[in-house]
Every structure is written in C-alpha cells, then in structure tokens.
C-alpha positions as CSV (number, residue, x, y, z in Angstrom):
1,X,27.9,106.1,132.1
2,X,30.5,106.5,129.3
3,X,32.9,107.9,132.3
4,X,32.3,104.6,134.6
5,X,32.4,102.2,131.8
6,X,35.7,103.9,130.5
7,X,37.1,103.9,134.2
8,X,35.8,99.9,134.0
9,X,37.5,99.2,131.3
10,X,40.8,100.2,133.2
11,X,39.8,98.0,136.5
12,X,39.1,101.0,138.4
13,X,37.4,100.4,142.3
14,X,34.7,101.5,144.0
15,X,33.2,103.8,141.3
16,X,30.4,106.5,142.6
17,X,28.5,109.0,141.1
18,X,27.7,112.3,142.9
19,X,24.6,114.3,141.7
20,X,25.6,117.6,142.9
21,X,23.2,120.0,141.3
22,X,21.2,120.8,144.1
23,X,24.3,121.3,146.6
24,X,27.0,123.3,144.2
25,X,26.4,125.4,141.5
26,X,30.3,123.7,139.9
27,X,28.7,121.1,138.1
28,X,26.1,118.6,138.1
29,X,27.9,115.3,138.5
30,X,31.2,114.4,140.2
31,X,32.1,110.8,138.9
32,X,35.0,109.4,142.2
33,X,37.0,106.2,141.1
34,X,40.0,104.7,142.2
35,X,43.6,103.3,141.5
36,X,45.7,101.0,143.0
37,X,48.7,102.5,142.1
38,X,50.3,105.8,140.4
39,X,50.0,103.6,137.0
40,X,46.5,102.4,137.4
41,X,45.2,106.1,138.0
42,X,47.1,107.7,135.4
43,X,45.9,104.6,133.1
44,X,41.8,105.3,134.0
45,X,42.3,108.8,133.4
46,X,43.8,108.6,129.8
47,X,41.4,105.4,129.2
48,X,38.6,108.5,130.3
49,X,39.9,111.0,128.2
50,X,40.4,108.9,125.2
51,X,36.9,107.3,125.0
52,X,35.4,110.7,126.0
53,X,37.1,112.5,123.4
54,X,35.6,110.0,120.8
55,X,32.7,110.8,121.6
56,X,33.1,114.6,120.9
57,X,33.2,115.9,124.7
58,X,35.6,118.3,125.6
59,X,37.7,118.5,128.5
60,X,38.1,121.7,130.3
61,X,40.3,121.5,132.4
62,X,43.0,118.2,134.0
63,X,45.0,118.6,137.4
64,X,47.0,115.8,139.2
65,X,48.6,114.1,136.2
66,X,52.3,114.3,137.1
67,X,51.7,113.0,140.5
68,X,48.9,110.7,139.6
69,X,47.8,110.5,143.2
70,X,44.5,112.7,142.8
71,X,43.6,113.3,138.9
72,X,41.1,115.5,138.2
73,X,39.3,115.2,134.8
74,X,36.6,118.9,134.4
75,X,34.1,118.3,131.5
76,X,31.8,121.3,132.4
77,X,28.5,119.2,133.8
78,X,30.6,116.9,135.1
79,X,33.7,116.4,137.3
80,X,35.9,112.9,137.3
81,X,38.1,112.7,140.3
82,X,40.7,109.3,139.9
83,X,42.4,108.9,143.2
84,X,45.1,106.8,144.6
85,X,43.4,104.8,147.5
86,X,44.9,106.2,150.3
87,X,44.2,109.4,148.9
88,X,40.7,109.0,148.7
89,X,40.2,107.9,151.6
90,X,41.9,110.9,153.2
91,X,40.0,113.7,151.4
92,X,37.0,111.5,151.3
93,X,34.9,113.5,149.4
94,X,31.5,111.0,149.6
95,X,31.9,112.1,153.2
96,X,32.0,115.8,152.6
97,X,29.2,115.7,150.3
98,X,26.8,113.6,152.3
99,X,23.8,115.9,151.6
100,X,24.3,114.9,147.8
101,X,22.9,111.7,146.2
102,X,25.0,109.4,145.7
103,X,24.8,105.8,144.0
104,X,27.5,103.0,143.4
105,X,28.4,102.1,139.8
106,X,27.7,98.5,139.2
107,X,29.6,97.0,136.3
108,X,27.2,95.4,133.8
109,X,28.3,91.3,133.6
110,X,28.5,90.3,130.1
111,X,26.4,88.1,129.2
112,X,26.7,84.5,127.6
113,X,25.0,83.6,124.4
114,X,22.7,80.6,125.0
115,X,23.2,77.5,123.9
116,X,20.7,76.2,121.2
117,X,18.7,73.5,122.9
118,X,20.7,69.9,122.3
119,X,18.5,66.7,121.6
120,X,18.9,63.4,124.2
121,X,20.4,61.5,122.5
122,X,19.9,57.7,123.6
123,X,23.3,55.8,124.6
124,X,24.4,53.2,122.7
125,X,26.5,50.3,124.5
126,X,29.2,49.4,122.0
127,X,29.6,45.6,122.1
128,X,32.9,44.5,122.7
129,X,34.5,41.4,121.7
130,X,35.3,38.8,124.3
131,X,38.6,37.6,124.6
C-alpha cells in the first residue's frame, strides 16, 4: 500500500495491483501506475523511491529513467512498473497477465472532522426605529 499511496501522492492513474505468486516465480506483486507525461512518471517514481527508502526497503534494481516512458522500480517481492499512458496501453501487461489476480487501488478520501453539535438558537427580530 506504501507503493500506491506514494504513486497517489504524485496523482498517478489507474493504479493496480498484480498478485503474481502463483503465475511467476519473479516476484509476488507487480504494482502498474501511470503518468501523464514524461514529468509525471519520472515524478511518481522518485515520490516511490523516496518514501520507500524511508521506510528501510531497498531497491534492487531501476530501468526506464532517462526516457521516463516505462519506469521500472524492482524491490525483490515486488515489482513497480510507472508507464506513460500510451505506453501502457501498448504493452498492457493487466492483459498479458489475465490469469493473475488483480484489484484496482482506491485512494482512501480524507476524511472531515465533525462538527461539534451547534444549539438552535431562537431568532431575534431586532426592532427598528420608524422614520
């Protein structure tokens, strides 16, 4: 979740998990967002890197970030892949593993604080002064 809340954070789309441990033997998760733009994807995947790295997880392995089209993030159990749109669509890798779970990430809403109950207060006509 730290992975999909970091790629949040940076106003990435369509977020999806992939559990892949019982279709490939690489790793158990591949996390799939996507960019608008070059900037965008480069942004989520330093925004991914940074928050994971403060929370102790090592990166393996990065691909893609000169071109920023396909940016691949290898943490061992898990797999980010931060693609450019178009680009995702093309290799559309929730189509090529079909067989493999898969569930949307849904952003939590923050929520608002309630307000502390107000008393009715009566109105009150003011009395105005005839002219």
């Amino acid at each position: 979740m730290a992975i999909a809340n970091a790629a949040a954070d940076k106003k990435a789309l369509d977020i999806v998990f992939i559990k892949m441990k019982k279709v490939s033997s690489v790793c158990d998760f591949f996390v799939i967002a996507s960019g608008a733009s070059t900037t965008q994807v480069r942004a989520i995947a330093d925004h991914i890197s940074v928050k994971l790295k403060e929370k102790g997880c090592r990166l393996w392995h990065s691909e893609g970030q000169r071109e920023a089209s396909w940016i691949l993030l290898d943490y061992g159990d898990v797999v980010v892949h931060v693609f450019l749109e178009e680009i995702r669509r093309f290799y559309d890798l929730e189509r090529l593993w079909g067989d493999a779970p898969q569930e949307k990430f849904r952003e939590k809403k923050p929520t608002k604080p309630k307000k502390p109950a107000s008393r009715k207060r009566t109105s009150r006509k003011k009395k105005t002064k005839k002219r």
